[in-house]
Steps between C-alpha positions, in 0.01 A plus 500: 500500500274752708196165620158673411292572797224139503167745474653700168605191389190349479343839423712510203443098362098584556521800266768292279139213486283763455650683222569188341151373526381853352753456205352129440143599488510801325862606329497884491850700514390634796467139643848416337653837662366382828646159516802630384544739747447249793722281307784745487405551858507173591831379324687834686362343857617206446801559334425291197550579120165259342134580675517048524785537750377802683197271599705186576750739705165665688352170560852418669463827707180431620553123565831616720338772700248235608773278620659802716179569614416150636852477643499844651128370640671191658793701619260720724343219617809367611569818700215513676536115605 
C-alpha cells in the first residue's frame, strides 16, 4: 500500500468529521453524497473495504508517522552531537 501523504490524511479525516457532522444535523442526499464520497475516498487511501477500518487504519498512519518523526528528530540530534 501507497502511505497517504500526513497533511491529506488529515485533510481527508477533517472532511470525513465534517461531512459526517453535516449528515447528523441535517440529513439531506446531498449531505449523504458528501460523506460518501470522502468515505469512498477514505477507504481507497487507506486500503480498507468498511469506512470503521479506514479510520482505525488512518489513526495507525498518523500515530506511526509521529513515531518516525520523533525518531528521525532524535537521529539529527545525534548527528550534530
Amino acid at each position: 500500500m501507497v502511505v497517504p501523504a500526513e497533511n491529506t490524511l488529515r485533510t481527508v479525516l477533517a472532511r470525513f468529521a465534517q461531512a459526517r457532522i453535516d449528515h447528523d444535523i441535517r440529513p439531506t442526499g446531498a449531505t449523504s453524497r458528501a460523506l460518501e464520497d470522502v468515505s469512498y475516498t477514505l477507504c481507497v487511501m487507506t486500503g480498507c473495504q468498511d469506512i470503521r477500518d479506514a479510520l482505525e487504519t488512518a489513526d495507525t498512519l498518523l500515530a506511526a508517522g509521529g513515531n518516525r518523526q520523533a525518531s528521525a528528530g532524535q537521529h539529527d540530534k545525534a548527528l550534530a552531537a
